[in-house]
VOPAGU-2260 file (C-alpha; in pm, 1 decimal, decimal comma):
REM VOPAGU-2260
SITE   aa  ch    i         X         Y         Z
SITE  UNK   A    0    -203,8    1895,5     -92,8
SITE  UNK   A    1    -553,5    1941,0      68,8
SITE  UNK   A    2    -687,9    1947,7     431,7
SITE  UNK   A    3   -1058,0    1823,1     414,5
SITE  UNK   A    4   -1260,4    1985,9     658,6
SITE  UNK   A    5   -1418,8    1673,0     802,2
SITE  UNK   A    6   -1044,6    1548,4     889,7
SITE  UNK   A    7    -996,8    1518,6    1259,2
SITE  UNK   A    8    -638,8    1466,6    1489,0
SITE  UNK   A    9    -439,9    1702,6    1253,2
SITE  UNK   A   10    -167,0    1690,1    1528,2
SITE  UNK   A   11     172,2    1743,2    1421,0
SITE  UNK   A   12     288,2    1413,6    1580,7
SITE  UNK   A   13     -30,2    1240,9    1348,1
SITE  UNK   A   14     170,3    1407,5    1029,6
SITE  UNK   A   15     484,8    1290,0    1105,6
SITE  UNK   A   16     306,3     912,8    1188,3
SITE  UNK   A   17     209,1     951,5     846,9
SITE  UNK   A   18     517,4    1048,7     663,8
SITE  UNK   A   19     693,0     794,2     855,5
SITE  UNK   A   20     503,8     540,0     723,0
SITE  UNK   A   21     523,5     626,2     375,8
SITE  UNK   A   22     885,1     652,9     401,6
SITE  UNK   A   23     890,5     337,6     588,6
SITE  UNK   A   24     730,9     130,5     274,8
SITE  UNK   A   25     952,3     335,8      42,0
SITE  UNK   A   26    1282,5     275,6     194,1
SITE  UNK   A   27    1231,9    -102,4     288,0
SITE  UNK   A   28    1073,8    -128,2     -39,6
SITE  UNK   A   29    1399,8      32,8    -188,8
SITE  UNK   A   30    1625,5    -211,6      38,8
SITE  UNK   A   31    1427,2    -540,4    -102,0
SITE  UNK   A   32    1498,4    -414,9    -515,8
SITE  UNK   A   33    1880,0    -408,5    -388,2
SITE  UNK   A   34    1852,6    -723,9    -206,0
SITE  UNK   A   35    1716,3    -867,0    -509,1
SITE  UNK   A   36    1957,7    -807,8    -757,8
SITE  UNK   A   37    2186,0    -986,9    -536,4
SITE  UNK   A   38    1939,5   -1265,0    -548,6
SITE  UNK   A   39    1894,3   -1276,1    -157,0
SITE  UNK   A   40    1510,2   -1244,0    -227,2
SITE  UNK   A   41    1410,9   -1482,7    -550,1
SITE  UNK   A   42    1093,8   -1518,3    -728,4
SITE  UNK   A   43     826,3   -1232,5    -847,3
SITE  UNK   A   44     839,8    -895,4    -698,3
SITE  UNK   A   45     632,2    -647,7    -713,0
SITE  UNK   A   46     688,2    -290,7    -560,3
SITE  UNK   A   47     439,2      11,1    -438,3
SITE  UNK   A   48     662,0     313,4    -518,1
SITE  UNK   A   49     389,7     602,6    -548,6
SITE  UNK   A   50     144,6     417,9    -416,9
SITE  UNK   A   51     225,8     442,3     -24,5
SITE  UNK   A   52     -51,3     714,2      65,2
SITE  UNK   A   53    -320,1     479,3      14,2
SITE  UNK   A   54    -215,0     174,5     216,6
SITE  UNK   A   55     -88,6     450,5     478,2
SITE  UNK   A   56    -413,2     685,8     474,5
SITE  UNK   A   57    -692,5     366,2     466,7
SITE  UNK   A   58    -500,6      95,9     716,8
SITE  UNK   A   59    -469,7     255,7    1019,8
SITE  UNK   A   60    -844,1     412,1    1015,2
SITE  UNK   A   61    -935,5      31,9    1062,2
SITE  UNK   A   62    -954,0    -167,3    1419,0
SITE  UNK   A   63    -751,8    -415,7    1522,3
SITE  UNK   A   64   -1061,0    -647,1    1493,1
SITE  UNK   A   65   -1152,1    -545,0    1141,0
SITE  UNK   A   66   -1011,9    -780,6     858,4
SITE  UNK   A   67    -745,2    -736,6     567,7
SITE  UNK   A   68    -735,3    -855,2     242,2
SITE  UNK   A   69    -466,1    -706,7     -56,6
SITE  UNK   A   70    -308,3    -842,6    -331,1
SITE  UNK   A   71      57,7    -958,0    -449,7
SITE  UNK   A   72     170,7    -535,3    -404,6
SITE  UNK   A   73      83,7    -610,3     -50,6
SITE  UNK   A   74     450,4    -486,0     171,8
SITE  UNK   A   75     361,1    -140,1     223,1
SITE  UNK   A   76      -8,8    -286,8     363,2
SITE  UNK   A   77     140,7    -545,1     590,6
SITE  UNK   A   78     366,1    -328,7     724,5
SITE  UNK   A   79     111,4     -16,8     801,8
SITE  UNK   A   80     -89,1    -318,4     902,1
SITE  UNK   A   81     157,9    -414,1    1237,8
SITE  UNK   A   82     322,1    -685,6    1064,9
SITE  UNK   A   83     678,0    -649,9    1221,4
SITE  UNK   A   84     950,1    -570,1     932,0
SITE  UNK   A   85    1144,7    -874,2    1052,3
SITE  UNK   A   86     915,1   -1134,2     989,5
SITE  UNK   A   87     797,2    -955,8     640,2
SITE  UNK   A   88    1165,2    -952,6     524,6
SITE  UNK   A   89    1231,7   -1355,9     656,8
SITE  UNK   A   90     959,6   -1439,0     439,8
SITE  UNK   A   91    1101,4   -1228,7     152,7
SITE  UNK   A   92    1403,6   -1440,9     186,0
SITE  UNK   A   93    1238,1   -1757,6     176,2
SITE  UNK   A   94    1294,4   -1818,9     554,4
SITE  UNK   A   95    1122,9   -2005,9     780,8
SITE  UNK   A   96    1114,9   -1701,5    1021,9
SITE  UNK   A   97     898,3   -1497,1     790,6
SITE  UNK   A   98     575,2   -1463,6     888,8
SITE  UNK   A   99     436,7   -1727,6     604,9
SITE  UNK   A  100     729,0   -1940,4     688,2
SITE  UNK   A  101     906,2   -1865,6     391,7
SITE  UNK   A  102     653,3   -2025,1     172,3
SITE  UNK   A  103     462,3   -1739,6      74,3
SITE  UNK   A  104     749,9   -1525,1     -52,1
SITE  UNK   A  105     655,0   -1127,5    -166,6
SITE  UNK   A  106     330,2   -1220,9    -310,5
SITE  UNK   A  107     168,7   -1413,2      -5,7
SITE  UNK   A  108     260,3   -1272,3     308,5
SITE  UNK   A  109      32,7   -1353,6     599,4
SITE  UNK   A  110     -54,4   -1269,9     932,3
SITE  UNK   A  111    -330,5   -1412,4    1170,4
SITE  UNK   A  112    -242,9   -1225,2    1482,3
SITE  UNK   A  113    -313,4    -838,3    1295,1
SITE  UNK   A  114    -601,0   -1042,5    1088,1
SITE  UNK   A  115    -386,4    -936,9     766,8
SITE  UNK   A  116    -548,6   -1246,7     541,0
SITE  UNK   A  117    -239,0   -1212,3     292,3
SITE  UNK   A  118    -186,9   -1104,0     -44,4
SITE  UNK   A  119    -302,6   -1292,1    -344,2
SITE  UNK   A  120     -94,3   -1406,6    -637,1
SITE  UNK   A  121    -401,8   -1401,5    -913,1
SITE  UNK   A  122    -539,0   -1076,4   -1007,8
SITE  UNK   A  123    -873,4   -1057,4    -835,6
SITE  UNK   A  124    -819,8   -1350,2    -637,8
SITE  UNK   A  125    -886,2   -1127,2    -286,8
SITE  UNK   A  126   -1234,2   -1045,4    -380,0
SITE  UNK   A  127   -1401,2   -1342,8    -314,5
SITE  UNK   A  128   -1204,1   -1469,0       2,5
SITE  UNK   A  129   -1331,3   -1044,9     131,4
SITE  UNK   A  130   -1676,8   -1108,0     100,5
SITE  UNK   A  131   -1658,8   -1460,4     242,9
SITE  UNK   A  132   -1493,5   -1321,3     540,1
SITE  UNK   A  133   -1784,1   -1046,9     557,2
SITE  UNK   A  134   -2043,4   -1336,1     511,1
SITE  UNK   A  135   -1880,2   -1467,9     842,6
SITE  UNK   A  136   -1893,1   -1180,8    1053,1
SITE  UNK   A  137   -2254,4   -1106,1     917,7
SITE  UNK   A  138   -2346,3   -1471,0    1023,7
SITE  UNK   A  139   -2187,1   -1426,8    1358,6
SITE  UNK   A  140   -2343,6   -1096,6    1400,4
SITE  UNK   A  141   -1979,7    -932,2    1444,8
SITE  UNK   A  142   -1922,9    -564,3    1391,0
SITE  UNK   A  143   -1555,7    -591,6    1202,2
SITE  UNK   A  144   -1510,4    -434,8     860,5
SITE  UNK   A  145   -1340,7    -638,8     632,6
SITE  UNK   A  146   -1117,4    -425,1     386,9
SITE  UNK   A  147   -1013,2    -522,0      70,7
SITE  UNK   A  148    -752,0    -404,8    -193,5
SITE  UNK   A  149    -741,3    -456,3    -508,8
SITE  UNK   A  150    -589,2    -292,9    -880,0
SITE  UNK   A  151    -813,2    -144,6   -1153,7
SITE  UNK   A  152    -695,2    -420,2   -1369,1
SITE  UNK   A  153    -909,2    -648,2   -1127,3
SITE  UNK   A  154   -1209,8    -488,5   -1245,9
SITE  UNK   A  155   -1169,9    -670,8   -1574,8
SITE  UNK   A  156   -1224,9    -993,8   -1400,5
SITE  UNK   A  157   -1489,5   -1228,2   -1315,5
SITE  UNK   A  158   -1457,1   -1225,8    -922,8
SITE  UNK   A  159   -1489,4    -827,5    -932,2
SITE  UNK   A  160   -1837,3    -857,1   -1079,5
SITE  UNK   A  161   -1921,1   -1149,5    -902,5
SITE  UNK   A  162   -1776,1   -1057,5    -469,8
SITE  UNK   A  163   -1969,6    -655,1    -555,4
SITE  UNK   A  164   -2327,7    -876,8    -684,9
SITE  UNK   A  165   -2268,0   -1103,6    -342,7
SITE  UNK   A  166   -2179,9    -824,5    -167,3
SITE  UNK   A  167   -2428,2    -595,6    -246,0
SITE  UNK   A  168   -2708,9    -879,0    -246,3
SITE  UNK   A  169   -2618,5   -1024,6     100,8
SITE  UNK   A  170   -2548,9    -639,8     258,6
SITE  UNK   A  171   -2238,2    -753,5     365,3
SITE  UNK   A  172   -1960,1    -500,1     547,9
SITE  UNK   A  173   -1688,5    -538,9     294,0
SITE  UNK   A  174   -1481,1    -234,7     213,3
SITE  UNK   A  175   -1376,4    -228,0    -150,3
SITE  UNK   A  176   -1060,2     -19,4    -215,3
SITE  UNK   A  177    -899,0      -1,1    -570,8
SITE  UNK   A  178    -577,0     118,2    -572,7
SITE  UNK   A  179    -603,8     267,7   -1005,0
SITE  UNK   A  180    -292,0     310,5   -1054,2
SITE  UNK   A  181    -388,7     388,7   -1437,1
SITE  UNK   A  182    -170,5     -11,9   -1570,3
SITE  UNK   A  183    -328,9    -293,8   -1525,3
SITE  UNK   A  184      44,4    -525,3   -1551,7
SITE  UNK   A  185     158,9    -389,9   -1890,6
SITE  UNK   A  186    -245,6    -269,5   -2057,1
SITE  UNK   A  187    -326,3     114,0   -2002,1
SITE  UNK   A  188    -684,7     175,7   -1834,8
SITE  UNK   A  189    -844,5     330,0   -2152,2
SITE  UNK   A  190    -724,4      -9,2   -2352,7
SITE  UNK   A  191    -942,6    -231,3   -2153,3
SITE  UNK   A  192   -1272,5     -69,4   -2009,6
SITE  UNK   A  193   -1481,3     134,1   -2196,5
SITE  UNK   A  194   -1595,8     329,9   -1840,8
SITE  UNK   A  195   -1276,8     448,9   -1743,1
SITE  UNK   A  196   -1383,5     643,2   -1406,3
SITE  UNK   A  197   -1411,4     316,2   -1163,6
SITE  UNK   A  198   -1603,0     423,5    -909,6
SITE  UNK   A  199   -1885,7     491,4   -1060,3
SITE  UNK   A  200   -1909,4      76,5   -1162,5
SITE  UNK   A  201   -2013,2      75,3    -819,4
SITE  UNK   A  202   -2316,6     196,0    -864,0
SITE  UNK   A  203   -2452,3     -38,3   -1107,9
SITE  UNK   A  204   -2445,5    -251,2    -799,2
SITE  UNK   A  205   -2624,8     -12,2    -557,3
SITE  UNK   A  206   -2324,4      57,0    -374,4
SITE  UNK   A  207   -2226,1     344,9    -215,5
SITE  UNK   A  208   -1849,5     484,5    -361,8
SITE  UNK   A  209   -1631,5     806,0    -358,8
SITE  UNK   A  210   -1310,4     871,0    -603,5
SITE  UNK   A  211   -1001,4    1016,2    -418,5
SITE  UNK   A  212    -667,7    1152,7    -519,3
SITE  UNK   A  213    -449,5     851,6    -402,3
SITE  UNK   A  214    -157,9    1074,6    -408,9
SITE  UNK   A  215    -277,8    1281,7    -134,3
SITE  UNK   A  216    -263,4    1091,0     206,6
SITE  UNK   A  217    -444,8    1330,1     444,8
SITE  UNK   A  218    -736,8    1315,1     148,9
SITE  UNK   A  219    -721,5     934,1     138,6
SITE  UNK   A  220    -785,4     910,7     527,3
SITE  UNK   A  221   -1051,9    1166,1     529,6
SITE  UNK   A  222   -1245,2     958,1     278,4
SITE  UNK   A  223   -1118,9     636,6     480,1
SITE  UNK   A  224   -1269,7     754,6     799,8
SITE  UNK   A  225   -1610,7     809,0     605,2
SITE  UNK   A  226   -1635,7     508,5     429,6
SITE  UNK   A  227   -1523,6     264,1     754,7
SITE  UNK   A  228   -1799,2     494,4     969,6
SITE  UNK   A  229   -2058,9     426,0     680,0
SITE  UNK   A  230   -1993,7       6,8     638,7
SITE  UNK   A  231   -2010,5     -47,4    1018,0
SITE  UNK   A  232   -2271,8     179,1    1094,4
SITE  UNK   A  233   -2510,1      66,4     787,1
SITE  UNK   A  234   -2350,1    -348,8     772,8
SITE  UNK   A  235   -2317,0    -227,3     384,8
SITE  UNK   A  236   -2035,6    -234,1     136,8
SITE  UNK   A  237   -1858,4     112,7       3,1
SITE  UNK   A  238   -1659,1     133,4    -283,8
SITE  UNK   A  239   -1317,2     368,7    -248,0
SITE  UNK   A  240   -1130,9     467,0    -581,8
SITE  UNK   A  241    -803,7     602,9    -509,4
SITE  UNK   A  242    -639,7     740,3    -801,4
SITE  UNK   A  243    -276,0     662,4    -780,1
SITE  UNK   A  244      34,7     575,6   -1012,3
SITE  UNK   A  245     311,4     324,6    -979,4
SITE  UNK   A  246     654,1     488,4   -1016,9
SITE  UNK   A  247     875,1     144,1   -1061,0
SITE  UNK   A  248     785,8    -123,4   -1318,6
SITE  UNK   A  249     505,2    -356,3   -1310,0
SITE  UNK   A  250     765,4    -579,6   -1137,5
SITE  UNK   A  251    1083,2    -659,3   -1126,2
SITE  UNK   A  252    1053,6    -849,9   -1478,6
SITE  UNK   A  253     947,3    -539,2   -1667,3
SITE  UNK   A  254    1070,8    -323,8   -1944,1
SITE  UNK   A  255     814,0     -97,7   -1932,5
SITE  UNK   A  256     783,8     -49,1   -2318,6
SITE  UNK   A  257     406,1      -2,7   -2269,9
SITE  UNK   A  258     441,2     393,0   -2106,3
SITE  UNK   A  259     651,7     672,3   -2233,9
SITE  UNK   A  260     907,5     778,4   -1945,1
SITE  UNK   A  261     832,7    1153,8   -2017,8
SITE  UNK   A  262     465,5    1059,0   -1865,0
SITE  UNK   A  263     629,8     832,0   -1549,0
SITE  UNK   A  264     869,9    1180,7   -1463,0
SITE  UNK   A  265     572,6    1362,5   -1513,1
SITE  UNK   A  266     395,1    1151,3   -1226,1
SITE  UNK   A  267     721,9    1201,7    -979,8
SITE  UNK   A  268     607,7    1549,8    -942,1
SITE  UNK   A  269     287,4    1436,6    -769,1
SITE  UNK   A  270     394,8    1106,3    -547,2
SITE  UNK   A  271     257,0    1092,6    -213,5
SITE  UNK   A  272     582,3    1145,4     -15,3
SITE  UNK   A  273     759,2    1469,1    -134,7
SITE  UNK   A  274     370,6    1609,8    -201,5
SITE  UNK   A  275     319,6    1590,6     157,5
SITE  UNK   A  276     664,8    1627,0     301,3
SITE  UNK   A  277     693,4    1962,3     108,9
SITE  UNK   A  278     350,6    2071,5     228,0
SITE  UNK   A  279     456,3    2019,2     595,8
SITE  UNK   A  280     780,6    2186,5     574,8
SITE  UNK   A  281     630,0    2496,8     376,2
SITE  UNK   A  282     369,8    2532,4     649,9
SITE  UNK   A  283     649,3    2505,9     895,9
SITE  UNK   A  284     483,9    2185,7    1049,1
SITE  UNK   A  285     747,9    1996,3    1061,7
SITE  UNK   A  286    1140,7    2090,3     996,2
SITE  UNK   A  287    1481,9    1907,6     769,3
SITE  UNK   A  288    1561,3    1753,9    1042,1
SITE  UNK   A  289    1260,9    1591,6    1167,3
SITE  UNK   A  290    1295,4    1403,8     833,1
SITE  UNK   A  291    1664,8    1292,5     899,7
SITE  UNK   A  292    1530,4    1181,0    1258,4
SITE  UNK   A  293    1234,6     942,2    1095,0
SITE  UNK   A  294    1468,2     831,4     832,3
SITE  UNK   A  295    1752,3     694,1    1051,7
SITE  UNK   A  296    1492,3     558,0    1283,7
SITE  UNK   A  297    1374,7     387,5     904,2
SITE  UNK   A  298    1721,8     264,5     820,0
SITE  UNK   A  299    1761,7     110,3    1161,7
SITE  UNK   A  300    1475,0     -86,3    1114,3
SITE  UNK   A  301    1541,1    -196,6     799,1
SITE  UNK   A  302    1928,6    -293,6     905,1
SITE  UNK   A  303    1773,3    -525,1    1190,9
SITE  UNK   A  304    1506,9    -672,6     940,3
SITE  UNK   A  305    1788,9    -743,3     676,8
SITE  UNK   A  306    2012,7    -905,8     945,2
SITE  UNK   A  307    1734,9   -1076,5    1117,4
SITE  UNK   A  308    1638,6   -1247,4     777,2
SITE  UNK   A  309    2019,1   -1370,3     708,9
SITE  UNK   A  310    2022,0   -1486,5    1001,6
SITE  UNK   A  311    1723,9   -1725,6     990,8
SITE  UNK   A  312    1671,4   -2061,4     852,5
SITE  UNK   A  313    1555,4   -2225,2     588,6
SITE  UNK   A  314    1277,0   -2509,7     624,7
SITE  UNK   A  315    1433,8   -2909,1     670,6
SITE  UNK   A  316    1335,8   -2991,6     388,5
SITE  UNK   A  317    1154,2   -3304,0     559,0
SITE  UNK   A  318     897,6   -3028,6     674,1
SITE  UNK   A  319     802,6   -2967,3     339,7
SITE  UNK   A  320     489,6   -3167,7     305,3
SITE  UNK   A  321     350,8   -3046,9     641,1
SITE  UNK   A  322      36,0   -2804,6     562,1
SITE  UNK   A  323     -73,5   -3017,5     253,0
SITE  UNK   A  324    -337,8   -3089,9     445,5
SITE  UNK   A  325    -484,4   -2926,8     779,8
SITE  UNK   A  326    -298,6   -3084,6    1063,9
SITE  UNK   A  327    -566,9   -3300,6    1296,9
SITE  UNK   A  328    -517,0   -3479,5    1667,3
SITE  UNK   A  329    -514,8   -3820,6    1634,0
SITE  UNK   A  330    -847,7   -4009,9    1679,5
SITE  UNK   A  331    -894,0   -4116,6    2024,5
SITE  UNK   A  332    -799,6   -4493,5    2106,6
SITE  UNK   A  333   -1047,6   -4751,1    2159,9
């Protein structure tokens, strides 16, 4: 665990904000795997166990006016985000409550009102929808940040090469954050890029970038703060490698064959939320029951969530062809 000097609002009630939240994507998180081997939630699903610090430590340096873009490990973002946990879990279950209307499911969840532009189904596929929303607000002359996470295994793709050219040609405020979490799907790092240390791909576009440990929150928002202060203050992109690990499979789907589990154990020892959690209690920042507090107020959350989402509807299916097309007024009678 490190404290960066340039880290402001240390407060003990900013800690605990922060361990709440990690614990908050970890225990809904855990509550959707149960829910889905009983088949309430259906389809793909993709989890962020060991990942929480950087969704936690990046998020809430943004504004409420600055834009969001992730990809289909997105619960832990929308949530951090302001997303209420009710709407995220209706759309989980397919519901028409959820805050897609149940058509968007784990891997697309939306939200216009916290300008959370929804996760992304196709690896990459957030790249290019982030710089055109940074085209935008350069064209409008706006002063927003738009943020936008992606995998390492993204960096393999087309739209990587292509949004950091654009991006870097047009001097557009796009925040790039990669969440490396070492497994791109099922295909260690070293297996499919010859320059392993991702950050420094930035350059070859002129951009500005920093690596972080992505296990250590308070280190993630220190280098958060600095790259948010440098895109709105120079209207340029910054590249932010945090170096993470997924604890859970892939997704739901996965055997796993492709990692050893002595290295995944290994990895335990370093997630985000006992890192920190231990650090606080061994400075005597916060104490054992400061954790039971947050994680009741958690579990209460999630109960309400779970029984708002049973409790909601599913779409007539006479709706279902509404939002093929954008909805227009009628033209005006002659």
């Amino acid at each position: 665990m490190t404290v960066p000097a340039d880290k402001p609002h240390l407060s003990r009630e900013h800690m605990l904000a922060l361990l709440k939240q990690m614990i908050r994507i970890r225990r809904f998180e855990e509550k959707c795997a149960e829910l889905y081997t009983r088949e309430k939630i259906r389809g793909f699903l993709h989890l962020y166990d060991g990942e929480e610090a950087v969704a936690v430590g990046v998020i809430p340096v943004l504004d409420q006016r600055d834009h969001i873009v992730a990809t289909y490990r997105e619960h832990g973002h929308a949530l951090v985000r302001g997303v209420p946990m009710t709407a995220v879990m209706a759309e989980m279950y397919g519901k028409q409550e959820g805050c897609s209307r149940g058509r968007g499911g784990s891997m697309h969840l939306f939200d216009a009102a916290t300008n959370f532009h929804g996760g992304n189904a196709i690896v990459g596929g957030g790249l290019p929808l982030a710089v055109g929303l940074a085209l935008a607000e350069h064209m409008r002359g706006g002063d927003a940040v738009t943020a936008c996470f992606f995998g390492e295994g993204a960096v393999a793709e087309g739209e990587f090469h292509e949004s950091m050219n654009l991006a870097a040609l047009w001097q557009l405020p796009v925040l790039f954050v990669c969440e490396n979490n070492l497994y791109a799907m099922g295909t260690a790092l070293a297996l499919s890029e010859s320059e392993t240390d991702i950050e420094r791909k930035a350059a070859c576009y002129r951009i500005a970038s920093e690596a972080v440990d992505g296990m250590d929150v308070v280190a993630i928002e220190a280098a958060a703060r600095r790259a948010v202060h440098a895109v709105r203050e120079s209207r340029k992109p910054y590249f932010l490698e945090c170096r993470t690990y997924r604890l859970r499979a892939h997704s739901m789907f996965d055997a796993q064959l492709y990692r050893d589990k002595a290295e995944v154990e290994a990895w335990r020892h370093k997630e985000p939320i006992i890192r920190f959690q231990t650090w606080l209690e061994s400075n005597h920042i916060i104490h054992a029951d400061d954790v039971s507090r947050i994680q009741a107020e958690v579990d209460a959350e999630i109960t309400e969530a779970v029984a708002f989402a049973e409790a909601g509807t599913w779409e007539p299916v006479g709706e279902l062809t509404r939002f093929t097309y954008a909805e227009s007024a009628p033209p005006p009678a002659r």
